[in-house]
N, C-alpha and C positions, 0 to 999 in steps of 0.2 A: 357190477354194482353191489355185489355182494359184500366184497370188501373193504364198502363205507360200514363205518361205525356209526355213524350219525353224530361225533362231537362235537361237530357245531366249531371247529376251528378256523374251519375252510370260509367262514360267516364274514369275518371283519376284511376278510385280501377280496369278497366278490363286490366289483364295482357297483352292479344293480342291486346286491344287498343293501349297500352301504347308503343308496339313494330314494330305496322304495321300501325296505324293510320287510318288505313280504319275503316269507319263507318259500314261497313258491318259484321265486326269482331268486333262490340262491343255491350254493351246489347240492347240497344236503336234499330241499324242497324237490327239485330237478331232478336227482338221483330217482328220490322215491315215485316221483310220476314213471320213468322210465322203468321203474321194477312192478310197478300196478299195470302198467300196459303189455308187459313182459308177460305177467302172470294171468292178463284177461282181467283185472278186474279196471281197469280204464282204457279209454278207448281213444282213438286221435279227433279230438273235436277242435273246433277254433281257437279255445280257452287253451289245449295243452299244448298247441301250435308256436301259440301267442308265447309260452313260459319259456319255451323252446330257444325260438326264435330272437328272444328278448335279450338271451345271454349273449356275452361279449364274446367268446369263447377263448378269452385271454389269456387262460389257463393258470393265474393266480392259485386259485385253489390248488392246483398239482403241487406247487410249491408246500404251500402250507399244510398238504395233507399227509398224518402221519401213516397212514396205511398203503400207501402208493397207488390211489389211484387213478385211472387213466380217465381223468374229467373227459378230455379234450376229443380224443377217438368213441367215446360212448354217444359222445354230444353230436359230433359228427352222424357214427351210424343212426342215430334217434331221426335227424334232419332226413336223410335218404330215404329212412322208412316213412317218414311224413310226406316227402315229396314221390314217393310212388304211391302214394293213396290222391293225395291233394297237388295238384299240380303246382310246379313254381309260378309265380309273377311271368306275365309276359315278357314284360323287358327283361328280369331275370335270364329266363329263358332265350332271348336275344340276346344279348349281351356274351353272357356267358358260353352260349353253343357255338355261337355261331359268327364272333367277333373276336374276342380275349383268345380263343385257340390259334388265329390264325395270323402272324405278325404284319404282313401287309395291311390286312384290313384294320390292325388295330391301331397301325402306324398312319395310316388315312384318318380313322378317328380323332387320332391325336392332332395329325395336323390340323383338322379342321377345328379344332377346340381351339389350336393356336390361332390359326387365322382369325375367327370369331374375335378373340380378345386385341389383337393388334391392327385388327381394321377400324377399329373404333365403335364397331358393331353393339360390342360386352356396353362399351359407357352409354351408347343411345337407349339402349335394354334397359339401361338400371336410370336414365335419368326421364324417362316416360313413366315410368313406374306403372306399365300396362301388364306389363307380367305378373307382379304382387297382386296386381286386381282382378285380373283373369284364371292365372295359376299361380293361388300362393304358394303348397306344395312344390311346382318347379320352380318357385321365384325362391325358397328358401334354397332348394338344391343346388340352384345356379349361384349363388351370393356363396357358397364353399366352394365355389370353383377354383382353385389356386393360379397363381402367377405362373404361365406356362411360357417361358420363353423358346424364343425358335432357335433351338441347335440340335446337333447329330450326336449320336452316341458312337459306338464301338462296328466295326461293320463285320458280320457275319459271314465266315466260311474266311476267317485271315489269320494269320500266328501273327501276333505280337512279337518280338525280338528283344531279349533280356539285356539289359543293359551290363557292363564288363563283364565277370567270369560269369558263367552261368552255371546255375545249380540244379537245374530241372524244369521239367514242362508240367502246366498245370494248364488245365480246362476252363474257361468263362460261361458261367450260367447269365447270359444281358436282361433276363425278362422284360416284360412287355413294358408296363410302365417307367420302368427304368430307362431301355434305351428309348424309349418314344417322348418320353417327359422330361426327363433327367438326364439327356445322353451326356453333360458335363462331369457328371457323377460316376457312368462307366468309365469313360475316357482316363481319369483320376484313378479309379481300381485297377484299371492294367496298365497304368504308367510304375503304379505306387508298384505292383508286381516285376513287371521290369527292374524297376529299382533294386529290388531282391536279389533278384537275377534268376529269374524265372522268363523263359517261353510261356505267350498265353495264347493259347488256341482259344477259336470262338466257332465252335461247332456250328456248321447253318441248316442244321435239320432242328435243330429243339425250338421248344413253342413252349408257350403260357406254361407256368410253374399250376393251372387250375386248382392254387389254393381257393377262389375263391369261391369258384364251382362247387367244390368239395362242402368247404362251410355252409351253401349255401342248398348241401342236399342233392345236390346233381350228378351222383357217385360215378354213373358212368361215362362224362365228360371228363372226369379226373381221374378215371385209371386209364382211359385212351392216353391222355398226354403222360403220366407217368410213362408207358408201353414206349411213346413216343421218344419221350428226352431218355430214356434207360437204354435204345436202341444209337441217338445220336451221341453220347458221349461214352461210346465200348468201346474205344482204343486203348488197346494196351497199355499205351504209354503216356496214357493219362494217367498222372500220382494223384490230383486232389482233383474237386470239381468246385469251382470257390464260386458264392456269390455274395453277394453284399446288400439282400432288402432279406431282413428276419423272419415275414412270413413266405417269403418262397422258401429260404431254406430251412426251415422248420416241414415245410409240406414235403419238401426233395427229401427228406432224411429219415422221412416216414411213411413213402408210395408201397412199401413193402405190405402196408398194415392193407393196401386197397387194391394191390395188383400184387401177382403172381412174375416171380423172375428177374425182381428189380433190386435184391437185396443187396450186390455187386457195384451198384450205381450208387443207391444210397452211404452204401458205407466210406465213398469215395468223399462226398459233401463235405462243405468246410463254410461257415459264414466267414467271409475276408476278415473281420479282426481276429477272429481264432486262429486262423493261420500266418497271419501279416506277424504276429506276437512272436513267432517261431524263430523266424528271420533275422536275417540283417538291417532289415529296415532301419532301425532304431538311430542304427550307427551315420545314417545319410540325412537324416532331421536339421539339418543347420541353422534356418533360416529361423528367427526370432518371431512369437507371437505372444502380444504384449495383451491383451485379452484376459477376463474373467468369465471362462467358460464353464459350463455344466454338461453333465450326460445326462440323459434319462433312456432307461432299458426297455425297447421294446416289446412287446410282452412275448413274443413270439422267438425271442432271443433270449432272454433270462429265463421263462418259466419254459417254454416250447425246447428249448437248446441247453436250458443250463450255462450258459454264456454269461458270464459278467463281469468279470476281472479284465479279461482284453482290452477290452477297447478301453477301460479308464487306464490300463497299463501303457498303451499307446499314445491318448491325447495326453498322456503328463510327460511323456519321453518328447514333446514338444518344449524346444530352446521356448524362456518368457511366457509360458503360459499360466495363469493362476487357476489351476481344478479349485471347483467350489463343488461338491458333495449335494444333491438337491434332494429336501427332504419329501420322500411318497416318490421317489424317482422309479420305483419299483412295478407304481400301480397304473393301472392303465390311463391314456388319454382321451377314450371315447372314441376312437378312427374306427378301428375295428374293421378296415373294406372298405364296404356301404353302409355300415352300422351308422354313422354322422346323417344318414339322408335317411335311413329308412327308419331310424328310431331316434329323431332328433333332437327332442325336447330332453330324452336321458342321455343321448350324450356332450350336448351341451352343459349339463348341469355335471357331469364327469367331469367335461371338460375345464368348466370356472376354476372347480376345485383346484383343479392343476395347476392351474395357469395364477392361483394367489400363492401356492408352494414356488412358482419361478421369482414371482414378483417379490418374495421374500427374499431368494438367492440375489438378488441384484446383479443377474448375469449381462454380460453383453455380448453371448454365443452359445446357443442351446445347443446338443450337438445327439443326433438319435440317428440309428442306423435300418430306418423303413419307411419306406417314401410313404403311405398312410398314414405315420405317424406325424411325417414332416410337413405333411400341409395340415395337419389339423393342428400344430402347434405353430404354424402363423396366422392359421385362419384365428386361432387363439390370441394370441401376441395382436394382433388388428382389431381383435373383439376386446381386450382388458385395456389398450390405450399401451402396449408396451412398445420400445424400441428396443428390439430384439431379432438378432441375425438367427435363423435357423438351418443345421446346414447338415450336413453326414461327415461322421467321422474321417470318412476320406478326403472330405473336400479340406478339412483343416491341417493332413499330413500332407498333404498334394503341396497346398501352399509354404509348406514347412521343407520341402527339395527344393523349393526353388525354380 
């Protein structure tokens, strides 16, 4: 913390700045509580919890800041040391210990979210309107529930098989909610990698990327899985270890910072459009898409990775597409996790903002590469009246092989 200046630069990129104006709610504000508690003259009360907790940890600020500060791991360790005084949330603490580490359980969770929605369950829920009146709290939590359709992802402990010459083996990180919610979206990353001509191994020892853990203060929940997945993917003859949701691989490429002995694994990391760019990919894109599409960067990709060029390099190497450039594509959405449930009212109001920058581009295909990101830009697009496809960057080259 020492190495903030305090110019107040970091002021205009923090989404909770931008919304509440309090200085206490922006990096600057935040820093300085973190150096008064440091030095004893403040102390972890609810109020500093609260300033804490409120951040997105989007990490905007790193971008904009000219003295290289590490927002994001101070913000981090700050949470740990507030969670070993004041205990996390229950559910937190469920969730996160004792569900999210473990993919079976978390893949039972998911089914049953699916089921819920496809039995007709979700509509009897919301047309009683017993839950608004009983528990508004979960009745708001449940209403961002996303479209979870019922399919399989990528199957653990299998090589994939490169499609004609082959150029190398590369490693599949599937995390949790990816293959449990999205498995059409793994499936599409190790096709698109075949395409390459790449072998994709899918290790069946790794477990939860516990970015969330981590964020959420529970430091040693997230250096057990770092220990974990740094032990399932030591094969030698693994070149890269690619994943494709921004805040796992932002947390994968940074376990060093929270465990000891992972620096070997980290350096292997690659988010899929970083590496897909490399490739030959480009060359097998045939298939025509006649769309006006947009990106918007992750925040966990662009400021967490430095990642930005890819994947706009990638969706325009698409035959018939028109990139449209979306302006504040940089700034966060309000997902953040659980940030959309547990601090609602600001990230809805993050989110409007966003969602009147889409409504400007006159897109008919958003296209963001982190599944938080992507259900809160349809729960968005459902909230502003838009008709609007939401999809990951792979799902629109997948389509584009044919």
């Amino acid at each position: 913390y020492l190495d903030c200046i305090h110019c107040g630069l970091c002021l205009p990129s923090c989404p909770t700045y931008r919304v509440l104006g309090s200085e206490m709610d922006s990096p600057r504000g935040r820093i300085y509580l973190m150096r008064a508690l440091d030095e004893g003259r403040a102390r972890i009360t609810d109020t500093f919890s609260e300033h804490m907790f409120r951040c997105l940890d989007c990490r905007a600020c790193e971008t904009a800041c000219p003295s290289g500060v590490h927002f994001g791991q101070m913000m981090e360790d700050t949470r740990a040391d507030i969670v070993r005084q004041q205990s996390a949330h229950w559910i937190a603490r469920l969730m996160l210990r004792h569900v999210f580490p473990y993919p079976r359980r978390f893949h039972l969770a998911a089914r049953l979210m699916q089921i819920y929605q496809h039995s007709g369950m979700q509509s009897a829920v919301r047309a009683t309107g017993l839950l608004k009146l009983l528990a508004p709290g979960m009745a708001k939590a449940e209403g961002l529930m996303p479209q979870l359709p019922l399919e399989s992802g990528v199957e653990s402990g299998k090589t994939y098989a490169a499609e004609g010459e082959r150029v190398g083996t590369v490693a599949f990180f599937t995390g949790c909610v990816m293959n449990s919610m999205l498995g059409s979206i793994n499936r599409a990353s190790v096709r698109l990698l075949n395409a390459a001509g790449y072998d994709v191994v899918v290790p069946g020892a790794q477990v939860c990327c516990s970015a969330l853990a981590n964020h959420a203060g529970l430091r040693d929940t997230a250096a057990e899985a770092a220990r974990q997945n740094a032990d399932a993917f030591s094969d030698p003859q693994i070149e890269a270890v690619l994943v494709n949701a921004a805040g796992c691989g932002a947390m994968l490429k940074e376990y060093p910072h929270i465990q000891e002995g992972t620096a070997g694994f980290s350096a292997k990391v690659k988010d899929i459009s970083e590496f897909l760019a490399t490739t030959r990919l480009a060359s097998r894109l045939r298939v025509p898409l006649k769309k006006r599409v947009g990106y918007d960067d992750p925040c966990h990709l662009i400021h967490g990775q430095r990642i930005k060029t890819e994947p706009r390099q990638l969706l325009k190497a698409i035959p018939g597409i028109e990139f449209v450039e979306v302006e504040g594509a940089d700034q966060c959405c309000g997902s953040a996790g659980i940030y959309n449930i547990v601090q609602n009212d600001l990230s809805m109001a993050i989110l409007d903002a966003k969602m009147e920058q889409i409504r400007k581009a006159r897109l008919d295909v958003l296209a963001t590469g982190n599944p938080g990101c992507m259900f809160q830009f349809r729960y968005g697009a459902q909230r502003a009246g838009l008709n609007l496809e939401v999809v990951h960057p792979v799902e629109l080259l997948a389509r584009s092989l044919g």
